[in-house]
ROVEXVO-876218 format. One record per residue: residue in three letters; x, z, y of N, C-alpha, C in turn. Coordinates in steps of 0.001 Angstrom, whole numbers, plus 500000, padded with zeros to 6 digits. Atoms other than C-alpha are relative to their C-alpha. Layout:
BEGIN
ALAXZYXZYXZY...
***
This chain:
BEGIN
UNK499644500031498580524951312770174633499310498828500694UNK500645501167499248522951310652177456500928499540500558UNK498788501034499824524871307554178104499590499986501509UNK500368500537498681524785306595181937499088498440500381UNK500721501258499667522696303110181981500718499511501962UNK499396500759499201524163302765185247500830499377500455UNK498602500656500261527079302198184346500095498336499776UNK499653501477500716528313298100183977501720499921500085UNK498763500474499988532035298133182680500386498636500233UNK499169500976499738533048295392182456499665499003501551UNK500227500303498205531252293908185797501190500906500744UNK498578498851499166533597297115187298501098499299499448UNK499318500472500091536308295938185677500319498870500686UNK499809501401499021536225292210187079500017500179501319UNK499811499895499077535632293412190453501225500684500504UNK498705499760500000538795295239190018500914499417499878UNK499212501178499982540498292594188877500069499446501313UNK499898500588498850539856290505191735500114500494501423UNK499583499967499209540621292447194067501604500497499417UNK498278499181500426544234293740192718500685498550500245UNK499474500697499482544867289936193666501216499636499245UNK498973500194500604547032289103190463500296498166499943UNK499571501318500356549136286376189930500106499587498483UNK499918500329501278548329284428186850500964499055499604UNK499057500694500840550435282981184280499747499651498416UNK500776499957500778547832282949181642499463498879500287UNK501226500623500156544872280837180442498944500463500842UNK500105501576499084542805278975182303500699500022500438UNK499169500095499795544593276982183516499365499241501220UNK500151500327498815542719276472186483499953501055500871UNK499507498897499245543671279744188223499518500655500565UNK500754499230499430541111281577189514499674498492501179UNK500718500727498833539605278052190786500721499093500600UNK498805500916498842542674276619192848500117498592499115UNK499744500695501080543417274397190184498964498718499669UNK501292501089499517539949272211190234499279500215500697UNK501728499348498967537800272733193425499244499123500330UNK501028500241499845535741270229192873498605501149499241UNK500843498889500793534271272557190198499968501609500827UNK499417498686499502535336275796192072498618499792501057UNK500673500125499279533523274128194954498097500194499761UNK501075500408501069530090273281192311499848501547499840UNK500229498102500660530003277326190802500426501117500867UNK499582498617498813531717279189193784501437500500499386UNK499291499119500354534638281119194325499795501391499543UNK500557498423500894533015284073193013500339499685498637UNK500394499851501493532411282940189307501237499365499770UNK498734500770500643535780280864189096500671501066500241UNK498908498890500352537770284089189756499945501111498886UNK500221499196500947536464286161187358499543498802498838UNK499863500950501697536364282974184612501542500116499405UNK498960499887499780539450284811183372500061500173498204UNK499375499742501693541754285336179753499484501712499660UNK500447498689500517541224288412177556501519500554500143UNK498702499368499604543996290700178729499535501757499672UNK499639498512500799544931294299178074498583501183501224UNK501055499413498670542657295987181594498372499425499596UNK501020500357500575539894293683180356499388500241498633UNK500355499564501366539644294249176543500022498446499638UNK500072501141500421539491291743173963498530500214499259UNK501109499881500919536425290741172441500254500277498849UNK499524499527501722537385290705168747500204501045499584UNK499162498739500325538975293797168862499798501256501159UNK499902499410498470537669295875171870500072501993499424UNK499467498708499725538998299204172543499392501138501458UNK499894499386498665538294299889176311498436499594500522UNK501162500157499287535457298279178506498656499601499180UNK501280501342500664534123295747176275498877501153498838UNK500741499137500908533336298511173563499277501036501086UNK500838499194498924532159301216176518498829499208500019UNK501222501458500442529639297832176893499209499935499130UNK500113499944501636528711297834173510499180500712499374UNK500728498656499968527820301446173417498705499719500837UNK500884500485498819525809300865176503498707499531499691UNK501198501269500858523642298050174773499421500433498716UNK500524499042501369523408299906171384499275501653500696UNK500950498509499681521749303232173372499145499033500574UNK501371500574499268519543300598175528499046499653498714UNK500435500743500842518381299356172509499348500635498952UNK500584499096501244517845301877170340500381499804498526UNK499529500439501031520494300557168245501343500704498984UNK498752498706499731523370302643166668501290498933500216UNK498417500678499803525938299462167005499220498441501413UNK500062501290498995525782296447169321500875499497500149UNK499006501141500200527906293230169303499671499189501316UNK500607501223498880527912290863172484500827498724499515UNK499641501769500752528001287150170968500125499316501757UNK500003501008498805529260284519173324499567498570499456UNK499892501360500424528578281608170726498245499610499827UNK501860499774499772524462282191171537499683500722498398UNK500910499414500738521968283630169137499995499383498633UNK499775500432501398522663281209166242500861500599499407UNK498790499068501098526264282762165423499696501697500279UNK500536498589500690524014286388165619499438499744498652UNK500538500533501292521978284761162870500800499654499037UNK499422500005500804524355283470161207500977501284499125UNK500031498865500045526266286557161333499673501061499125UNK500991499069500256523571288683160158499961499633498323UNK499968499973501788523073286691156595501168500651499744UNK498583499636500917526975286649156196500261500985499909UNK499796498715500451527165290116156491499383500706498743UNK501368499130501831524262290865153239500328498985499034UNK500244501168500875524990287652151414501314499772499538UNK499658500568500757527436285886149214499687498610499470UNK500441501510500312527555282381147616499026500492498386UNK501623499918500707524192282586145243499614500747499796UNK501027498655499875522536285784146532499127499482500554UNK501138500088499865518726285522147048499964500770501531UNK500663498841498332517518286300150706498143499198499872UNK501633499917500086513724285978151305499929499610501685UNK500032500822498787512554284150154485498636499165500556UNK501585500827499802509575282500155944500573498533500112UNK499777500997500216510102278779155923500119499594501720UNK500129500126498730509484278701159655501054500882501065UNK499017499747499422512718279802160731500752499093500434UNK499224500844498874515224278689163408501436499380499154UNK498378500300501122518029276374161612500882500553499723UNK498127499744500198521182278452162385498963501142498587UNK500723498847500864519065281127159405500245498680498994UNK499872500628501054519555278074157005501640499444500123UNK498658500175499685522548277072158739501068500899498969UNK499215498822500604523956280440157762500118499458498200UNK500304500331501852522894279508153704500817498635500062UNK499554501291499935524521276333154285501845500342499972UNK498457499401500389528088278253154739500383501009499210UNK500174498964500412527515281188153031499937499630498503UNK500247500422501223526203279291150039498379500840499673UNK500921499399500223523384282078149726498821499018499687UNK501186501121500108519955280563148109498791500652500490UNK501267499853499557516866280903149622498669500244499598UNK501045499660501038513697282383148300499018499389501507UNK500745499818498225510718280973151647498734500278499038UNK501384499660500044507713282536152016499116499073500996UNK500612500777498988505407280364153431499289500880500604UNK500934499113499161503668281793156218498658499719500246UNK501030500165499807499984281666157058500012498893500956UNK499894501150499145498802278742159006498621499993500752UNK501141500279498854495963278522161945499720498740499962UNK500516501662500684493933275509160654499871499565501384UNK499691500946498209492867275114164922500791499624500278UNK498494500153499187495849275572166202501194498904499468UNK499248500618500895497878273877163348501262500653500013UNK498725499184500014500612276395163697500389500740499215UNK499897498921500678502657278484161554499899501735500464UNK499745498598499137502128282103161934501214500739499410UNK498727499170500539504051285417160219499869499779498977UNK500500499892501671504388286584156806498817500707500037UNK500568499127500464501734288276155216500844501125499156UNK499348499052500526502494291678153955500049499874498038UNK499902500066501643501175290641150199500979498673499770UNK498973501361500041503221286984150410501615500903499309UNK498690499315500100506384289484151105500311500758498603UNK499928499942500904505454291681148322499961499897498693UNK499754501386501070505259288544145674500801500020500266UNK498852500505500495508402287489146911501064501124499214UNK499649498567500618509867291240146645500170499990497831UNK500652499962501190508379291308143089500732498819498968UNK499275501060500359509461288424141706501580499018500423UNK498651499625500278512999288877142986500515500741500379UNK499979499009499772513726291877142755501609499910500102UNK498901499965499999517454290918142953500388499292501416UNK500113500236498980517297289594146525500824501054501021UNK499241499056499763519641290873148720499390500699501720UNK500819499309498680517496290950152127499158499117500368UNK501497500845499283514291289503154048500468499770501271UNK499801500393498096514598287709157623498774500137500531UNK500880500339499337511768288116159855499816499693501720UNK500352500090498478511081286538162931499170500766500667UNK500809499033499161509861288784165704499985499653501625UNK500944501010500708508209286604167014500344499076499703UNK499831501154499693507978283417166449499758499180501204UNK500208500999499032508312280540168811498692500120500734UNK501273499827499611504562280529169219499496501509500878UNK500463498518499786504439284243169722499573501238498834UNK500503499662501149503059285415166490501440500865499469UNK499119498843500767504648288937164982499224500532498839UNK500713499472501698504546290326161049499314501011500183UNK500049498839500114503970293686160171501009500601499823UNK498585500037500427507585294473160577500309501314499382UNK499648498456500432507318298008159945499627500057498445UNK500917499953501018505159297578156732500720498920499165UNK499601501063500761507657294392155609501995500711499864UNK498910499046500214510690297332156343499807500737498865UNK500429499284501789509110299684153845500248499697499186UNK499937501040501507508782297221151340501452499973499695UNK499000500929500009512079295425151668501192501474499286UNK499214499221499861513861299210152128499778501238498332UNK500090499579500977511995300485148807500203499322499129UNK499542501158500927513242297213146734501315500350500213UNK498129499753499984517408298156148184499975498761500608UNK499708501444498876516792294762150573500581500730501234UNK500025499673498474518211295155153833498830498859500754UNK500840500904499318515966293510156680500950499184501382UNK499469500536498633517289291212159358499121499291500968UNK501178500323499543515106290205161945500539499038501527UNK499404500888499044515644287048164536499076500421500993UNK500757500027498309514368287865167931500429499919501283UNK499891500788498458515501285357169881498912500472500979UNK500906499876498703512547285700172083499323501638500171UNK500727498919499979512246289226171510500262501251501293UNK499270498585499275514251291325174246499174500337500527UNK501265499259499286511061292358176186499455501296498857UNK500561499149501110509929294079173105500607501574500388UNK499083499158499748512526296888173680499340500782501123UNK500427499634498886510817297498177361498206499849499941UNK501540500036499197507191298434177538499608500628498656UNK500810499574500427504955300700175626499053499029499268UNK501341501198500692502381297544175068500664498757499390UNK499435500727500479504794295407173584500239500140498691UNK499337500118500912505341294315169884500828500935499747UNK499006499133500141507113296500167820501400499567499809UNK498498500427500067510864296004168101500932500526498513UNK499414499892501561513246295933164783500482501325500394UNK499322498861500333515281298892165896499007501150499814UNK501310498850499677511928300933166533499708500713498830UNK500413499795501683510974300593162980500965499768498832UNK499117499726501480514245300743161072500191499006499385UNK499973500560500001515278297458160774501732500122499786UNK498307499803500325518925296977159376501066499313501231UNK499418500162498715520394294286162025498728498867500895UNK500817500443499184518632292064164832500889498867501220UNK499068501098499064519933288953166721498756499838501064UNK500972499760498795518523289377170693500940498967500805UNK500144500991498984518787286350172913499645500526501616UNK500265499633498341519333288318176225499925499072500589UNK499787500876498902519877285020178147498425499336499788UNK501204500775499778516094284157177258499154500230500290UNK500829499030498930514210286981178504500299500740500522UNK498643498716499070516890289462179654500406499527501191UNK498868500046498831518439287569182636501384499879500070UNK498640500357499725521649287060181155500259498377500306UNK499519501594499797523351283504181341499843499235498538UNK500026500992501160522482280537178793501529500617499069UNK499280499572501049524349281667175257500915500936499739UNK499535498380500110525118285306175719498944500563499110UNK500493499167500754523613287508173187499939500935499388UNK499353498540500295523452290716171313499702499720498608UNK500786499890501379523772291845167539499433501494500205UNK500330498279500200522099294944166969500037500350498554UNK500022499652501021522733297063164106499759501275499723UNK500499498772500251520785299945162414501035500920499434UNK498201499015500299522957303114161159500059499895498238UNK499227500136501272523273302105157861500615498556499633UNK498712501092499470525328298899158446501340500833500297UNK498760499458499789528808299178158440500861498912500792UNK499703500875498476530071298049162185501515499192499347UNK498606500864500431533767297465161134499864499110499057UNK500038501011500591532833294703158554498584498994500607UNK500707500571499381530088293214160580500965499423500936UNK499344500854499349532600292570162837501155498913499841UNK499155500667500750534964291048160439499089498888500252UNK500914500829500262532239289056159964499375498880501128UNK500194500805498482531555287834163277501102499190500859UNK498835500898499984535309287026163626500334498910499345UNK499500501395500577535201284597161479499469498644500348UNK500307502201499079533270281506163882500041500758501208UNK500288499411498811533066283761167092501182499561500583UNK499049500457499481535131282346169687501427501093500192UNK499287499235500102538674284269170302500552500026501478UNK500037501019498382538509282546174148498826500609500390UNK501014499980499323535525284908175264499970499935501329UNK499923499695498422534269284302178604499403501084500531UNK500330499009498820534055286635181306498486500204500171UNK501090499746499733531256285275182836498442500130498893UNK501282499392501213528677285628179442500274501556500052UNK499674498891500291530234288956178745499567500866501208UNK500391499048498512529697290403182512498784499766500299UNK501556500053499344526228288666182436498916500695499077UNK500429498969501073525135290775179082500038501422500528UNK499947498793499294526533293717181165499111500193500776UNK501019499386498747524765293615184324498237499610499402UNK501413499988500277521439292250182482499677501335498977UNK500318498944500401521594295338180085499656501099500776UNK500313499044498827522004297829183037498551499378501047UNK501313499994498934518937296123185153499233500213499094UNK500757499982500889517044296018181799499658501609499361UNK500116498298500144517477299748181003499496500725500980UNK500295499564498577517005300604184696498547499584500301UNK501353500319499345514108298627185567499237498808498988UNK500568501169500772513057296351182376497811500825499545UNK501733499914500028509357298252182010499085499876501020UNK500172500501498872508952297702185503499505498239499898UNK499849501277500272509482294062185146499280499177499031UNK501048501389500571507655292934182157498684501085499761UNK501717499690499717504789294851183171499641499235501407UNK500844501161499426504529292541185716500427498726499412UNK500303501507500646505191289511183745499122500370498960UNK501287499307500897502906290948181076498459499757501111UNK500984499870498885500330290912184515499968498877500185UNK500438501700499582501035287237185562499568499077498524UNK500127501217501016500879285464182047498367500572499583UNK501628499416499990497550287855181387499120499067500886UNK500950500550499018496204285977184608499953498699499467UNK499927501635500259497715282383183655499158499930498908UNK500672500289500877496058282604180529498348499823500086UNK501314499704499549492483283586181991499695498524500673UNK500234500793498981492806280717184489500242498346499273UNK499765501244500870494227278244181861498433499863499247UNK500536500473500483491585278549180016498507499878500542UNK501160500147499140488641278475182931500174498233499931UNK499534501684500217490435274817183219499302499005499016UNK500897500999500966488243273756180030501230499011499129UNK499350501597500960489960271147177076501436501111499840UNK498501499572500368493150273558176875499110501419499370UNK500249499016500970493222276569174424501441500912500487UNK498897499139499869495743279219175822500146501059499179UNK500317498534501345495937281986172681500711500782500518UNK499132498615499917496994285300172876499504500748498777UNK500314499334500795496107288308171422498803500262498805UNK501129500089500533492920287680170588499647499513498118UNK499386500868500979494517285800167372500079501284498869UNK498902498753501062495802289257165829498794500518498966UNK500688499766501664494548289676162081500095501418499731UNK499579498631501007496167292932161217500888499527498721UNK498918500207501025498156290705158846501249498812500317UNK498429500919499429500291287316159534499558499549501316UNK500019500173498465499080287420163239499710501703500210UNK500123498551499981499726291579163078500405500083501706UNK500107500131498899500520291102167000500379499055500760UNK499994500732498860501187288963170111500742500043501142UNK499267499446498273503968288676172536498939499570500949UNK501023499962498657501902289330175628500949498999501166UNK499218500429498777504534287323177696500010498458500015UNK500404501031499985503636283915176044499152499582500876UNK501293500768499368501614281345177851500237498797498522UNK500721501301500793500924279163174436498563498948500554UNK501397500830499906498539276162174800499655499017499467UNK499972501133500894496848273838172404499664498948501211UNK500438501066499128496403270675174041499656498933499292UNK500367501467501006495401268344170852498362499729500768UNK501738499891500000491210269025172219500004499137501412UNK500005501036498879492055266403175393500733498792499788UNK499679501046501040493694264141172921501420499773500669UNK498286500484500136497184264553173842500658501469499201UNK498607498912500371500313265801171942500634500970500975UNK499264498786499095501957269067172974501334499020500991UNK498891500986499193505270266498173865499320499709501132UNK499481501165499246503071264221175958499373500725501590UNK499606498787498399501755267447178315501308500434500421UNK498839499497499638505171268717178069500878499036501080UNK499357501049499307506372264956179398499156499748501101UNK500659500377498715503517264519182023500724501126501180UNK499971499102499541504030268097183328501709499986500825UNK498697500998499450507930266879183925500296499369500944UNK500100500889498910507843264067185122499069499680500935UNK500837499807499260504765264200187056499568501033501063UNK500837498817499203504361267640188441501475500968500230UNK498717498498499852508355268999188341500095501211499554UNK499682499130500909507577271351185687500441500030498738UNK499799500049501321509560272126183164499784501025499364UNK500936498943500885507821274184180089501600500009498611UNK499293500142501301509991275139176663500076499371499487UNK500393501470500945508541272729174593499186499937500015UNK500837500693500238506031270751173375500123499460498571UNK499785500903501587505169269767169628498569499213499909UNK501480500356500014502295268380168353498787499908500388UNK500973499693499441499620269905169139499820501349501446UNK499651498758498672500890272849172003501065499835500689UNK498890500063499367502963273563174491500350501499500394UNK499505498142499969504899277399175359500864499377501593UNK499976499788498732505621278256179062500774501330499650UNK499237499008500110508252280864178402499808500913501888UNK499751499157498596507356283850181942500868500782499748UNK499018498506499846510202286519182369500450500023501352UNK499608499009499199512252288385184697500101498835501326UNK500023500441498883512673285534187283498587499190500398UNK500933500606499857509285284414187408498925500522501309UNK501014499477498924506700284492190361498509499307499693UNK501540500365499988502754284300190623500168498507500404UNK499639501412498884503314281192192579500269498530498649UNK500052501123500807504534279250189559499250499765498938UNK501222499569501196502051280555187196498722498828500700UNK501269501082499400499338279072189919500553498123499811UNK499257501757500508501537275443189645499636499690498884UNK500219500624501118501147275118186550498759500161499504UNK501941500004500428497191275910186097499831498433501156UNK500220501059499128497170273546188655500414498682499371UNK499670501366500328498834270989187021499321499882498803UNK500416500400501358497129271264183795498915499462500292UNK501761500710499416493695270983185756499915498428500556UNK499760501441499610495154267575187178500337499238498559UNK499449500293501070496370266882183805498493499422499296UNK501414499636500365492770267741182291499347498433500629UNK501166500889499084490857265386184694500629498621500064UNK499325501638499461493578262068185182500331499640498477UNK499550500140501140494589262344181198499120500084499054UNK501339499700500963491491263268178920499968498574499316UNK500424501163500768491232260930175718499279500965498454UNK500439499500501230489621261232172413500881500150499121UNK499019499944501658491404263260169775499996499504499133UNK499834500790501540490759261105167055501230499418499299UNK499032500858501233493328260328164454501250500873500764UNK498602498665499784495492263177165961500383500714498595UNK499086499328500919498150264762163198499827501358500394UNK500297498662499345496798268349163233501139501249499408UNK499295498445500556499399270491161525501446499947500017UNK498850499976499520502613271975162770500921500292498575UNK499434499295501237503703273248159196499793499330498924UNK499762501074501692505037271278156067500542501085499109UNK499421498940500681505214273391153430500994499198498923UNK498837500168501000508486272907151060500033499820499087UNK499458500288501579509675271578147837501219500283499842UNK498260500145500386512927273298147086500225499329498926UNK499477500228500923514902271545144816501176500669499774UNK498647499504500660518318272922145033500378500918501379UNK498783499303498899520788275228148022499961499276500891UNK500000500547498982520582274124151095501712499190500382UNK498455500196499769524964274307150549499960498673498947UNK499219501121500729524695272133147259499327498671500853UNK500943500556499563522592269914149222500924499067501136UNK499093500180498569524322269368152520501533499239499421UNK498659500913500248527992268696150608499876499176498834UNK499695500655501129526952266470147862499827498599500510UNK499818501816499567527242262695147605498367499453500207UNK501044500407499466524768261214149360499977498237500831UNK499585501104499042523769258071150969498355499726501118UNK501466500199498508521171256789153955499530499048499276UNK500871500793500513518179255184153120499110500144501515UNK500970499332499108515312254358155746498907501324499732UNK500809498893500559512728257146156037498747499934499279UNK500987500163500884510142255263154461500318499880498621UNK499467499828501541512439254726151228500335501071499837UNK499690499409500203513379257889151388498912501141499173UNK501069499359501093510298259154149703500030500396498814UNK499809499918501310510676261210146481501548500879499868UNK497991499686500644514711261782147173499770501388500710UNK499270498552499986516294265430147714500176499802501565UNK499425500042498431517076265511151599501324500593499705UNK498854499795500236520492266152151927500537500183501564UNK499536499848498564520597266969155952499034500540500686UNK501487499420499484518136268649158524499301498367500976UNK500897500898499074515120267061160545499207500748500832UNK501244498678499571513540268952163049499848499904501516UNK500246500392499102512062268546166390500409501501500985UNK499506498941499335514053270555169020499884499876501431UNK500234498538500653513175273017170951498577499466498874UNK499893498443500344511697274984168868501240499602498798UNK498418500139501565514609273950165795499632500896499049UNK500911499427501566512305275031162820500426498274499367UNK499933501386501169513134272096160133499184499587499586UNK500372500551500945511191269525159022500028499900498463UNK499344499807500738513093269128156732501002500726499742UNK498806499463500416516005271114155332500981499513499038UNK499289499977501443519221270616152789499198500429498949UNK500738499309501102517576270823149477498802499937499442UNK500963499799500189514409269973150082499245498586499800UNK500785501459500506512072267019148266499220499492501387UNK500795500334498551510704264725151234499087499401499220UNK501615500421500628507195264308150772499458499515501339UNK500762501111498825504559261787152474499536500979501083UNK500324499150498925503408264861154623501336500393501046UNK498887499979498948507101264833156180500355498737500263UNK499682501187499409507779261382156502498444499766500655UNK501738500077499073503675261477158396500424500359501376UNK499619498729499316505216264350160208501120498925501070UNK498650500556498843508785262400161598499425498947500753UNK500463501281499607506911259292162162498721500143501303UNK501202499681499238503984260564164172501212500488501186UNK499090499275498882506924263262166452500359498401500381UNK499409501106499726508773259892166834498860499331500657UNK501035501065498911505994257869168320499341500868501487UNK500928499315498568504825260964170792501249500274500656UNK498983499588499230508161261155171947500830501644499760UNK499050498788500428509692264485170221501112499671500229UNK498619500324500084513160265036170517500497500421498864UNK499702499777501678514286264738166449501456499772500475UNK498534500000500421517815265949165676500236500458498863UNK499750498989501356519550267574162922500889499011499008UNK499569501262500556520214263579161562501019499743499999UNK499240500632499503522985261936161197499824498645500581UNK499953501107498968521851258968162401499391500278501092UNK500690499647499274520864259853165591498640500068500668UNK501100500777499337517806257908166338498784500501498513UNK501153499364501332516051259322162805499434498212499379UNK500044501358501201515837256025161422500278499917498528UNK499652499795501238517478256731158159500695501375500042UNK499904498620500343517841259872156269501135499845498777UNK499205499758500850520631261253153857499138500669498848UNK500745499900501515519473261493150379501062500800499090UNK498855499675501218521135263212147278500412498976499218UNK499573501297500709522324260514145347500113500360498389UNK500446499566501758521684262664141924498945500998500244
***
């Protein structure tokens, strides 16, 4: 049966609510607003009346019956998914999620090393151990890319007791596997596949786009609507293929998922699914059109390297979100950070990030030509007032790993701080990782070697923002202490 896409329950719902003009006696306990208007005043009386409790007319998240599941449905036909989950705790507790549903404490999952923390996070509660595939690496660029399809089937091969593969689609950079060709595999070994694509919801909309996990039979899929969809910061979706079993996925999601969802995430997953079904090939065929141009014009600019497609191997660069604006910027002798910090504070743009050697300009659904031209503009001022010699630039975004042990035994064992120059040799026993993008330096588990203490020490002097530490400032690191 064809679902209606025009439909947005639960948006209908809330506007029903507010006008039926009830008197609360519930949570919040700022009342539809009355209650604090300095804040009321700050967000509007619009969004403070509908910041409301989970009640019986509304549905409950945890347990939905009525709108929220109608919703649900909704997002699982846009998607091409047979289940759909709307997370309010962002895209990490989809990820996380996603292991705990295939995993156990010391089941094998398979993984590229260049994944987003909450994916180790998850192994970190779960207990699950980690098999990484290192991914290919762009000696220019210094970036990690995907897997390769033979990498996957080594790891496959050599554990054949593995209970599923993660693949990013894409990565941060942009860079997609062969997801269809790393499904096969995974689905003729008895792996399930789970596939993070935070930055993937465009995929879904457009003919010329990356192939999307549900497309190609992909078991589940954590989608970051609020990062190219148009919903609101840390709304998200799970998606799940039809051989998942929804009622224990959602067990599964009850167990860190808040029980306090809000309204406004939940109604902003709604109405961005319905414009995204309605008019999302519309839309990133013209952002697909402006970042095409920015890229042309970035790289007329000279000293910057804007990549795209042009990159694609047929193996661990098998395609290219078209919606990136990547750009190396080591070949004018600055760090990705210290464009990311000129461009800031100098020019009032703010970009995603900045690492080392690049910087990512995330375009989507609210974007205009207008800021695309700003920012060629500012790079060309950038270019001409900033230009130094690269020499003795740190060219590579990717440290490849020494597991020693579980990221879980790792994380809860006795440990103590050492600086990071003594810390040479010891077990890490905490993460390190320059955020955005929140790929780990380091991880639980893993031997720190002189190419990661090169690595913290270099981010640290260009101004990265290193977290993950407990000491905040990355001065000293937690060690295993056996």
């Amino acid at each position: 049966m064809k679902l209606d896409q025009d439909r947005a329950p639960i948006y209908e719902a809330l506007c029903e609510y507010r006008e039926n003009r009830i008197v609360s006696f519930d949570v919040p306990g700022h009342k539809q607003g009355k209650g604090n208007p300095v804040l009321t005043e700050f967000l509007g009386k619009q969004c403070m009346s509908v910041d409301v409790n989970s009640m019986k007319p509304l549905d409950y998240l945890c347990h939905p019956v009525s709108i929220i599941r109608e919703a649900e449905t909704l997002m699982a036909d846009a998607f091409g998914a047979a289940n759909a989950f709307f997370m309010v705790n962002g895209t990490s507790s989809a990820v996380q999620a996603m292991v705990m549903s295939v995993c156990k404490r010391g089941d094998k999952i398979i993984m590229p090393r260049n994944v987003h923390r909450s994916s180790i996070n998850a192994l970190i509660i779960c207990g699950a151990v980690p098999v990484y595939v290192n991914p290919g690496v762009n000696k220019r660029l210094g970036i990690p890319l995907g897997m390769s399809v033979e990498a996957v089937k080594k790891a496959v091969r050599e554990n054949p007791d593995a209970k599923a593969i993660i693949v990013n689609n894409p990565t941060y950079y942009g860079v997609c596997s062969n997801l269809r060709e790393i499904v096969r595999i995974a689905h003729s070994a008895g792996m399930k596949v789970l596939v993070d694509e935070a930055h993937g919801t465009h995929f879904y909309f457009g003919d010329y786009m990356p192939l999307s996990a549900m497309s190609v039979g992909a078991d589940m899929a954590a989608v970051s609507i609020h990062k190219t969809g148009g919903s609101l910061t840390q709304s998200s979706v799970l998606l799940l293929g039809k051989d998942m079993n929804p009622g224990y996925v959602r067990q599964v999601i009850n167990l860190t998922q808040t029980t306090s969802a809000s309204y406004l995430l939940l109604s902003s997953l709604d109405i961005s699914r319905k414009n995204l079904a309605l008019n999302g090939r519309h839309i990133f065929e013209r952002v697909t059109s402006m970042v095409s141009y920015g890229i042309r014009e970035i790289n007329k600019v000279g000293g910057f390297y804007a990549f795209s497609r042009e990159l694609i191997n047929g193996d661990d660069i098998f395609d290219f979100d078209p919606t990136k604006i990547s750009v190396h910027t080591r070949d004018i002798g600055l760090a990705g950070i210290e464009v990311y910090d000129i461009l800031r504070d100098r020019f009032d743009i703010q970009i995603e990030f900045g690492d080392i050697g690049n910087i990512l300009a995330i375009v989507s659904v609210g974007d205009k030509i207008l800021n695309i031209e700003r920012l060629i503009s500012a790079l060309s001022e950038i270019k001409r007032l900033y230009t130094r010699d690269p020499a003795g630039m740190l060219e590579n975004e990717y440290i490849e790993p020494h597991v020693v042990c579980s990221p879980q035994e790792a994380f809860y064992s006795d440990k103590k701080q050492l600086p990071v120059e003594e810390s040479l040799g010891k077990v890490c026993a905490e993460f390190v990782m320059c955020y955005p993008p929140g790929i780990p330096i380091l991880a639980p588990g893993e031997l720190i070697t002189s190419d990661a203490v090169e690595y913290i020490k270099y981010a640290k002097e260009k101004g990265c923002n290193l977290t993950g530490a407990e000491d905040m400032n990355t001065d000293m690191l937690n060690v295993m202490t056996h």
